[in-house]
C-alpha positions in Angstrom: 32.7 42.9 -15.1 31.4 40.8 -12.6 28.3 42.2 -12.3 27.9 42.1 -16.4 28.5 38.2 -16.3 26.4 37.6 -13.2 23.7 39.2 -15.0 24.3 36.9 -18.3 24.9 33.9 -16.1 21.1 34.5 -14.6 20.0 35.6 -18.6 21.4 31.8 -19.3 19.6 30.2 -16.3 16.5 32.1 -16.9 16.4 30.9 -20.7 17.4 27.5 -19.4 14.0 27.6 -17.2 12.2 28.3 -20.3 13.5 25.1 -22.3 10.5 22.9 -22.7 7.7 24.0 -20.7 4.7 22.1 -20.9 2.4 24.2 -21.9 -0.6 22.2 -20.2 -0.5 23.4 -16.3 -0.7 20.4 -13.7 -4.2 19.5 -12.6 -2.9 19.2 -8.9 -1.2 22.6 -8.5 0.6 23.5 -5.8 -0.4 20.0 -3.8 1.1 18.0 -6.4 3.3 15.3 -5.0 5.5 13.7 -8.0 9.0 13.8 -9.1 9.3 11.7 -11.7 10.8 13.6 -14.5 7.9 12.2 -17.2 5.3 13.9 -15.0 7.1 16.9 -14.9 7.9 17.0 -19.4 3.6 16.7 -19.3 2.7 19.2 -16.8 4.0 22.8 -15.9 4.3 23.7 -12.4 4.1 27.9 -12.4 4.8 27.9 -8.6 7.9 25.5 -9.2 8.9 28.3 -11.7 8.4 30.9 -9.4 10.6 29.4 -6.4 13.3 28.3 -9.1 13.4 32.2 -10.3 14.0 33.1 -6.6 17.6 30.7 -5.6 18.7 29.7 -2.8 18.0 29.5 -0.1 14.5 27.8 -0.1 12.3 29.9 1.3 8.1 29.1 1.9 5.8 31.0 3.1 4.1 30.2 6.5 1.4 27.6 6.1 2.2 26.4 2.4 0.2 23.7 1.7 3.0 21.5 0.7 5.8 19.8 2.5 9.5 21.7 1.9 10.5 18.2 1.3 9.0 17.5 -1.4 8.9 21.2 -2.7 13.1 20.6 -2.7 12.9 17.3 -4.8 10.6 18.7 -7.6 12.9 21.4 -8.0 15.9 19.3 -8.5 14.2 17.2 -10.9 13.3 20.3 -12.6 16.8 21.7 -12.6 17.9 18.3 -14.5 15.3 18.3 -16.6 17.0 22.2 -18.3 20.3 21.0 -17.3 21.2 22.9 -14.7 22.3 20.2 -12.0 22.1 16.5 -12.2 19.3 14.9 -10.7 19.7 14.2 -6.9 17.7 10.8 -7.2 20.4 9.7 -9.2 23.0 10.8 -7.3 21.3 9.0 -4.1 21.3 6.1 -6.2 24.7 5.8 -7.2 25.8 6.6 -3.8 23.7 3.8 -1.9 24.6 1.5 -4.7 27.9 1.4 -3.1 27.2 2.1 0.5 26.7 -0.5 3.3 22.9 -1.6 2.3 20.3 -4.1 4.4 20.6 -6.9 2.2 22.7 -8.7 5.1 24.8 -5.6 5.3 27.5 -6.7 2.6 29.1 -3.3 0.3 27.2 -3.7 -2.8 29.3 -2.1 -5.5 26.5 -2.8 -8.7 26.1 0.1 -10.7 22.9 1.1 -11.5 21.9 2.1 -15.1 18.2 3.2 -14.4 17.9 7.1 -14.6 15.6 8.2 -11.9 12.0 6.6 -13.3 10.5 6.2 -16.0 12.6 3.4 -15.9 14.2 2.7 -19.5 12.4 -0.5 -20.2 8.7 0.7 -20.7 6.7 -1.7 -18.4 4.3 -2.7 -21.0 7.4 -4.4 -22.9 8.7 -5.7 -19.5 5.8 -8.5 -19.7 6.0 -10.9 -22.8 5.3 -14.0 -21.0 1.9 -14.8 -19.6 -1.4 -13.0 -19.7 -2.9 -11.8 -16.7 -5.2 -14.5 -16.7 -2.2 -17.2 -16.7 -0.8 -15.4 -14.1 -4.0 -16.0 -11.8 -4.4 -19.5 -12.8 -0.3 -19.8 -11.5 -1.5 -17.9 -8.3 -4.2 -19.5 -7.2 -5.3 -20.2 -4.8 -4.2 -17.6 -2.8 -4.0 -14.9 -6.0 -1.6 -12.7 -3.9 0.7 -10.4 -5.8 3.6 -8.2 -5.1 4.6 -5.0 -7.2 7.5 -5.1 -9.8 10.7 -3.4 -8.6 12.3 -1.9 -11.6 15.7 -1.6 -10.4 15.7 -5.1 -9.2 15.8 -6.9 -12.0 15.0 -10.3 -10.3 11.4 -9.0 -9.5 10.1 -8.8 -12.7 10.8 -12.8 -13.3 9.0 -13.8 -9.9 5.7 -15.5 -10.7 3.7 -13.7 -8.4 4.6 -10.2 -9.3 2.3 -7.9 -11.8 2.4 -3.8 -12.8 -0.7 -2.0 -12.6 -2.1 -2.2 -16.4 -2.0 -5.6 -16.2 -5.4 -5.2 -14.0 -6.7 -4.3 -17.3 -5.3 -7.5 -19.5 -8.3 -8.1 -21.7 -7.4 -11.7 -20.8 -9.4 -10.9 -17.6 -12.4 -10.2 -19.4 -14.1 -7.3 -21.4 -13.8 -4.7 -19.6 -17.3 -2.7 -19.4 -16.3 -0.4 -16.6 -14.4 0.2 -13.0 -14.0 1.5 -10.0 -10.8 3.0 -7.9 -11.0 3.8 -4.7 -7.8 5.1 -3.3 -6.3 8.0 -1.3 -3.9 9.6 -3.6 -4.7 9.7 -7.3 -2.9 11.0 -9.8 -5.5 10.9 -12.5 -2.8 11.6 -15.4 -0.9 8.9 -14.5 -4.0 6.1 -13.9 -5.8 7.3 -17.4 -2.1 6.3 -18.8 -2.3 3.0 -17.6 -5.8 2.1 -19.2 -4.6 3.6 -22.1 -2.0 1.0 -22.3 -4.4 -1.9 -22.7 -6.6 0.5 -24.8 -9.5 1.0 -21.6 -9.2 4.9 -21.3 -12.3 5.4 -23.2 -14.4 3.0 -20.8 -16.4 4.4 -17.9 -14.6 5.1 -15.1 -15.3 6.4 -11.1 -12.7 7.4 -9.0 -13.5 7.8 -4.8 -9.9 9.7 -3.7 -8.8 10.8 0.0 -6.2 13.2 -1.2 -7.9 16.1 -2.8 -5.9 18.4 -5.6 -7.4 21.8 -6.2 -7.9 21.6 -10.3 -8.6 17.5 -10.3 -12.0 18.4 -10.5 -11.5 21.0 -13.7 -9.2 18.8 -15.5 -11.4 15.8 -15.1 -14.6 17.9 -16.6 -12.7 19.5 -19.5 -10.7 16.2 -20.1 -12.2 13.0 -19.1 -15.9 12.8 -20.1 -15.7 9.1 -19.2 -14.6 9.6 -15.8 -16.8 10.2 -12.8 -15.2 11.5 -9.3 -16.3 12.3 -5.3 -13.5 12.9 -3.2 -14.4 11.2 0.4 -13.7 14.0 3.8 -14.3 11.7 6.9 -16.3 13.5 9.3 -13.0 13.1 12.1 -10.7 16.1 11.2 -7.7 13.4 11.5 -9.5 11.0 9.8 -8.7 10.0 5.7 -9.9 8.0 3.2 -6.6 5.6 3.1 -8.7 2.4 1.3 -7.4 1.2 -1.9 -9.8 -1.0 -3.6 -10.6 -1.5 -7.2 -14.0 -2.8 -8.9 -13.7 -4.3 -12.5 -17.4 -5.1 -14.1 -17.0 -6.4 -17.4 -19.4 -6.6 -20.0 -21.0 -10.1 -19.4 -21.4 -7.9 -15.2 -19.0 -10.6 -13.8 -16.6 -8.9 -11.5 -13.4 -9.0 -9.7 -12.5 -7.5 -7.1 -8.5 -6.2 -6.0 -7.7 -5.1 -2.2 -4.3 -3.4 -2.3 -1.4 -1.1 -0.1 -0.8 1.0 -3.4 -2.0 4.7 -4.3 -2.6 5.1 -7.8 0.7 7.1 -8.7 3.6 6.4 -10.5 6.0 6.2 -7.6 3.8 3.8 -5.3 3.9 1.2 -8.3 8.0 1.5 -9.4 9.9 2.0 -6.2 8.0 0.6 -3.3 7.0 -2.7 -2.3 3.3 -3.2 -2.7 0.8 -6.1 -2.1 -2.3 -7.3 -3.8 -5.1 -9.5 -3.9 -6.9 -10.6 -6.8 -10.7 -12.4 -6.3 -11.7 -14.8 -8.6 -14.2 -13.9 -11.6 -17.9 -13.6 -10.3 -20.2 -14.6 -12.4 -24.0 -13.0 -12.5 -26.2 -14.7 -10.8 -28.8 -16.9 -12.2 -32.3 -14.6 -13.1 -34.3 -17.5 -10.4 -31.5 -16.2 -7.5 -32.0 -13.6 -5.1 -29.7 -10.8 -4.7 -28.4 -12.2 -1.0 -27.8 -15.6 -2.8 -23.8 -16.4 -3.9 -22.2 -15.0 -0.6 -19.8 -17.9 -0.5 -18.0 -19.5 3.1 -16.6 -16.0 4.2 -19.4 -13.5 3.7 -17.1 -11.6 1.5 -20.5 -10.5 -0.8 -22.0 -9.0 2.5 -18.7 -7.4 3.8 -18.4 -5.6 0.7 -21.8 -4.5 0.7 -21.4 -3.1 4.1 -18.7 -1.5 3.3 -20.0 0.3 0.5 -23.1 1.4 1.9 -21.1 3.0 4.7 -20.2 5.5 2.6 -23.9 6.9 2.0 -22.7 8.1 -1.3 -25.2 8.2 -4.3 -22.0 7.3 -6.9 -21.7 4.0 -5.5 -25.7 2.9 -5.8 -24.9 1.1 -9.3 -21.3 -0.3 -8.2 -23.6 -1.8 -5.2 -26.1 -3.2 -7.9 -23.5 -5.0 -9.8 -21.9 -6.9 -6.3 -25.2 -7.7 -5.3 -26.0 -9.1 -9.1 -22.4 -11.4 -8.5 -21.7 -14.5 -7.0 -18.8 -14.8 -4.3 -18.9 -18.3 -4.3 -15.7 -19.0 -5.2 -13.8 -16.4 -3.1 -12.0 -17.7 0.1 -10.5 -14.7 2.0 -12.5 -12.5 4.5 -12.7 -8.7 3.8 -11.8 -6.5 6.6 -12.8 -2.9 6.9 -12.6 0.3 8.8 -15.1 2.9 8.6 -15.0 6.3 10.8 -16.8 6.3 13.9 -17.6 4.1 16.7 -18.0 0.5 16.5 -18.8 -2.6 18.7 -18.4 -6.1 17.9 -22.2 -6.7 18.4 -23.0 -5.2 14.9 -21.1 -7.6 12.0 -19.6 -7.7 10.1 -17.5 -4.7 12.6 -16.9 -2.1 9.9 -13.7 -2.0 12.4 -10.0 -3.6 12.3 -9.6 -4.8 15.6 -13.2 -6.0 16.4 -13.5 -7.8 12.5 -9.7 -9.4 13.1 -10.6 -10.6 16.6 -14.0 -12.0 15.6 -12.6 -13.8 12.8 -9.6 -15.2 14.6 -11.5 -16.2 17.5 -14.1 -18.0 15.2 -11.9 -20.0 12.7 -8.2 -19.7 13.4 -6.6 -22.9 14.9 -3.5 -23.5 17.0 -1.6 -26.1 18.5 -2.7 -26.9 21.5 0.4 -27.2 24.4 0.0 -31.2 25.4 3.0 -31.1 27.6 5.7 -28.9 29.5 8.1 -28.9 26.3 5.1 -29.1 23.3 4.6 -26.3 21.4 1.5 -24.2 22.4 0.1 -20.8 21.5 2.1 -18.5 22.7 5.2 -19.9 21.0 3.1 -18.9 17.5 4.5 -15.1 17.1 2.7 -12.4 15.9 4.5 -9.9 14.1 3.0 -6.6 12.6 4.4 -4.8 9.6 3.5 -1.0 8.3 5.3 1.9 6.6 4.0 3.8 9.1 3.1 4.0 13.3 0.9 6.1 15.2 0.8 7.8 18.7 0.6 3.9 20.6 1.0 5.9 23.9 3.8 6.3 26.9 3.5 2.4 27.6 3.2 -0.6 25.5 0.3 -1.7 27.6 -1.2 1.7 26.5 -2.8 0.5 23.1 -0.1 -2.1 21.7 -0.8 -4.7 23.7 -3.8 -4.0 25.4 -5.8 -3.5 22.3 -3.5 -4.3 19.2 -2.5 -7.8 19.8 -5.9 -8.4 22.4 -7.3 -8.5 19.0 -4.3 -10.4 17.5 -4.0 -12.8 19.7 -7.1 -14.2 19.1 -7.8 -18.2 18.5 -11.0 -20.3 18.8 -9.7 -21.3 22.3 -8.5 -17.9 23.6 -11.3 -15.4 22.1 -10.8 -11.5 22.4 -8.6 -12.2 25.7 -8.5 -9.9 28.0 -4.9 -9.5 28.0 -2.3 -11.4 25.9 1.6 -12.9 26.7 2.0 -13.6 22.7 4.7 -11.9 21.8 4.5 -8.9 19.2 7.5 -7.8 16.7 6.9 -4.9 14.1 9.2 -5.1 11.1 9.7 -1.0 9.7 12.8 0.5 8.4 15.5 1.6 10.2 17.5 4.9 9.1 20.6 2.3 8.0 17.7 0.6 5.3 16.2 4.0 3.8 20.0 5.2 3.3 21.1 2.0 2.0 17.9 1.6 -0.3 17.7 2.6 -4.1 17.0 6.0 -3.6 19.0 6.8 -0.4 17.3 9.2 2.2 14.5 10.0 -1.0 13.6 5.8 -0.4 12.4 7.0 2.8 9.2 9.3 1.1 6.4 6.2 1.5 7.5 5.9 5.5 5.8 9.3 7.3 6.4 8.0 10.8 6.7 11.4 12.6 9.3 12.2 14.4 7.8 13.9 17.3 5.6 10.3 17.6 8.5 8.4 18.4 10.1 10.5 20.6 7.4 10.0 22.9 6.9 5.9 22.8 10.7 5.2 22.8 10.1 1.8 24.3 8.6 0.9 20.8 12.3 0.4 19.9 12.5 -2.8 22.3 9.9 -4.2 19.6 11.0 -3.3 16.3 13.0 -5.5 13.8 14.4 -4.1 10.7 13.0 -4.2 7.4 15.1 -7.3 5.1 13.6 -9.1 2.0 17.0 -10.8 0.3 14.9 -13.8 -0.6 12.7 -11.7 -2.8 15.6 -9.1 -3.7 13.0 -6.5 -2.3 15.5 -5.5 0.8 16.5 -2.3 -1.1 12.8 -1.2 -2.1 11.1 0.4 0.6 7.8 -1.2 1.9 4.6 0.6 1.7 2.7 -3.0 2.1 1.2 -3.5 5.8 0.9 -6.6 6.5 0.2 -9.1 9.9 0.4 -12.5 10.7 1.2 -15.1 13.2 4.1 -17.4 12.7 4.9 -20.7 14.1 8.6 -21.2 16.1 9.9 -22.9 13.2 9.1 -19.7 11.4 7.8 -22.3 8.1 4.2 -22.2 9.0 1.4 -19.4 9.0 -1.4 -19.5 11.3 -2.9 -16.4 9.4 -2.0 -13.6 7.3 -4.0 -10.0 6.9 -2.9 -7.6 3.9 -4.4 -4.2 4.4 -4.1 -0.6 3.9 -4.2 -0.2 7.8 -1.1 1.2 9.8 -0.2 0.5 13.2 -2.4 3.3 14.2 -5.5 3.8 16.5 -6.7 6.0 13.5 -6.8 3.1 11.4 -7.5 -0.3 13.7 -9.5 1.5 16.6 -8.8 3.0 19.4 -8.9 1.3 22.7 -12.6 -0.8 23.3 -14.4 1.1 26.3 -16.4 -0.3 29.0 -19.2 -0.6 26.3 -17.4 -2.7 23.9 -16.6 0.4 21.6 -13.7 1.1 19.6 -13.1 4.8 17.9 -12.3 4.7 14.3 -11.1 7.9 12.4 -10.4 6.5 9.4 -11.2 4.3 6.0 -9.3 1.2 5.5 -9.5 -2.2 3.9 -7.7 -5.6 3.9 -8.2 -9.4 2.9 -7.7 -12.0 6.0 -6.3 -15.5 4.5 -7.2 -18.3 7.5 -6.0 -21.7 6.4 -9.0 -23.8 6.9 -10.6 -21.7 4.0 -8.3 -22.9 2.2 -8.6 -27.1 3.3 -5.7 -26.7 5.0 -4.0 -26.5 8.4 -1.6 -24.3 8.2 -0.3 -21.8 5.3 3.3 -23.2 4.3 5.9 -20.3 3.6 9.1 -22.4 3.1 9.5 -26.2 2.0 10.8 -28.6 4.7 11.6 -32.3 3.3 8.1 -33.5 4.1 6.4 -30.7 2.2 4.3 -30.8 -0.7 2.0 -28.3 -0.9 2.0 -24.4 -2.1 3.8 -22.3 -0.6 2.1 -19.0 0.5 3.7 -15.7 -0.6 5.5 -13.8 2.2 7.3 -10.5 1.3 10.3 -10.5 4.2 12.8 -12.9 5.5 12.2 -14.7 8.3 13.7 -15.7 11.5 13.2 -11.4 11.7 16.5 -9.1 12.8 16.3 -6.8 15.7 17.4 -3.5 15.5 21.1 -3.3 17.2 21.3 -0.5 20.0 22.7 2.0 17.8 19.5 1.3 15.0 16.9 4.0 14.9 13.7 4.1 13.2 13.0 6.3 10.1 11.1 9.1 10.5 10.2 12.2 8.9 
């Protein structure tokens, strides 16, 4: 008897598994990534099927190209999905709802009533206030944006927060056609998001890092508008981690958007995200030259280099267009890392740390210390701020402060020092803010400091602060932005602020400068530097004293920052 209903109990489950499969196969097979449940009512996953026929316990084969991780979340979204278990997500989200979070540690007992993504309230519905274009105009001049939060509610009324699609407004201009360069794509999801402002038919080129075995097939059969080169660095432990779109529209002005985001659903709904907007670009006059319109920060001729880096035949008419535009108007310096080795001699340094130091040293201003108890430089902090850190070394004088904040610590009267007594805090997540975050442990997926990294740079610890954004209601939303800055003792002033895709890696910002000025770079990366006088002013102002009357610059976390307590431990994975 018990045999007879254990074989009708696996009858039911196998019938269950059968309950609306998609019958169109997922273009990134086995490497796909997502577990949102709207991705998963699209696309069939035949190996997910296969390890769901097989129970529990989990077991993958040596080598499998995915991580079990993941592998164990897609198959609990698929077991919701037929009804066999309820979503873990959702559990995780009920259960850090009322556990001790980081927004200053206080029991939050707010139920939520968001299902684990797509969130309930389409995001096209979510915005029916101002047009892209009046959201700019409110922005400017700094046209910085931070991602909408769906599950804090507060985000989507903040004035400098924007969804993806509304990159596409037709406010913005006619769109003629654009370029993403990212290092995860999930090409379903993007084409859904210029569908929404009725732009899926325009062309379209794609440069990825992350490369999915049947992209390329589904693309051909599916896309015709859509043209795509997936980018290998030459460096084996290098990737294409640069996230940069191109919009031409059909007068072939431009803008230009530097972000931390991938271009998947997850990276745009659960974690914090940054992004600048540039200004339109106009064509240049027919009597102009091609190196006219550069504008104050060479921004035109950054980009340039940065494009031709890549040597890639796909990019010649995206090149064309930038050269065709004037950058007149834009005010923040592009920074760039591009594999391989670098000195400062050669600018613009396709090269984090030799580009930052150049440009600090060159036009950032501080307060000079005029006596014993005046404020000088080294009372201006620098703090760095990542969802992820690399192998720094045994030592802090290894790389972090020997190279790092060498580059950092740069001003017009202390340039490329040889060694630096600015302090340096880095703001990531401790364990305490992934559990307490929306999504519990699963909040932790955009934050792939290893564990085997930290074990071996332990006195990082004595530098790190923990992640805390109550101001913005963002404290429960993990951060995949990066950003770094220098803050004045006050902690109301700004003497600089980068937004990049870089990490706190040598991979990413160069590895230590030899005798001959080089730095190693392994992989691609871009940011925007904001330096005040750009902007006609002294000093970027991120909270109102009584004597204030300028903008305030947007800045993502709370400030003074909070150390982690002795028992606090990063998150890793």
């Amino acid at each position: 008897m018990d045999a007879f209903l254990k074989r009708k109990n696996d009858e039911e489950n196998s019938n269950d598994m059968k309950k609306a499969k998609p019958n169109e196969t997922c273009p990134h097979a086995i490497k796909c990534y997502r577990r949102n449940p709207h991705h998963f009512k699209e696309y069939g996953h035949p190996h997910l099927d296969e390890l769901l026929q097989k129970g529990e316990p989990l077991e993958l084969p040596p080598n499998y190209p995915q991580q079990k991780q993941i592998i164990m979340e897609q198959l609990e979204v698929l077991k919701s999905l037929r009804g066999l278990q309820k979503p873990a997500m959702e559990e995780n989200k009920v259960k850090a709802s009322t556990s001790t979070s980081s927004d200053g540690g206080r029991q939050s007992t707010r139920q939520k009533t968001t299902s684990y993504i797509p969130n309930s309230t389409p995001s096209s519905k979510m915005h029916n206030g101002p047009s892209m274009l009046e959201k700019l105009e409110k922005n400017a001049p700094y046209n910085l944006f931070f991602s909408i939060i769906p599950d804090s509610p507060q985000t989507v009324t903040h004035q400098n927060t924007i969804t993806f699609h509304e990159l596409l407004c037709p406010s913005l201009g006619d769109l003629k056609c654009s370029l993403q360069m990212n290092f995860m794509i999930d090409i379903a999801w993007l084409m859904e998001q210029y569908e929404k402002m009725g732009q899926e038919k325009k062309p379209l080129t794609i440069l990825y890092g992350d490369e999915f075995p049947d992209m390329k097939k589904y693309i051909k059969l599916k896309l015709p508008n859509v043209t795509e080169q997936y980018v290998k660095p030459k460096d084996p432990f290098g990737i294409h981690h640069s996230k940069v779109g191109i919009y031409v529209y059909t007068d072939n002005s431009l803008r230009v958007v530097v972000s931390t985001a991938n271009l998947y659903y997850e990276d745009w709904n659960y974690y914090n995200q940054g992004l600048w907007i540039s200004p339109r670009c106009p064509v240049l006059d027919a009597a102009q030259s091609d190196v006219s319109g550069d504008g104050p920060t060479n921004f035109k001729t950054s980009l340039i280099s940065y494009l031709n880096s890549y040597e890639l035949p796909i990019l010649k008419q995206w090149i064309d267009y930038i050269k065709r535009a004037d950058f007149s108007a834009v005010r923040v310096h592009l920074v760039a890392s591009v594999p391989g080795h670098h000195t400062a001699a050669i600018r613009p340094s396709n090269c984090h740390l030799h580009r930052v130091g150049e440009l600090l040293s060159k036009h950032c201003s501080l307060p000079a210390k005029t006596t014993p108890t005046s404020e000088g430089p080294l009372s201006w902090g620098i703090i760095a701020q990542s969802s992820s850190i690399g192998n720094l070394g045994k030592a802090p004088g290894d790389w972090l402060r020997s190279t790092l904040l060498r580059s950092l610590a740069s001003h017009k009267d202390c340039k490329l020092p040889s060694n630096s007594n600015a302090t340096i805090s880095v703001v990531y997540p401790t364990q305490n803010n992934v559990l307490g975050s929306y999504y519990g442990p699963l909040g932790g997926g955009c934050l792939p400091y290893s564990k085997s990294a930290h074990e071996k740079q332990k006195w990082l610890k004595d530098y790190l602060h923990e992640w805390r954004a109550d101001d913005l209601s963002r404290s429960r939303a993990m951060p995949h932005i990066k950003t770094y800055c220098r803050v004045s003792p006050c902690t109301t002033k700004l003497a600089w602020y980068l937004i990049t895709s870089a990490n706190m890696s040598k991979a990413a910002w160069g590895a230590n400068i030899n005798k001959m000025g080089k730095s190693y770079v392994r992989s691609y990366e871009v940011g925007v530097l904001f330096i005040p006088s750009n902007f006609n002013e002294t000093y970027f102002q991120i909270k109102l004293t009584d004597s204030d009357s300028q903008n305030l610059f947007p800045f993502v976390y709370d400030l003074p920052l909070t150390s982690y307590k002795k028992e606090d431990e990063p998150w890793c994975n």
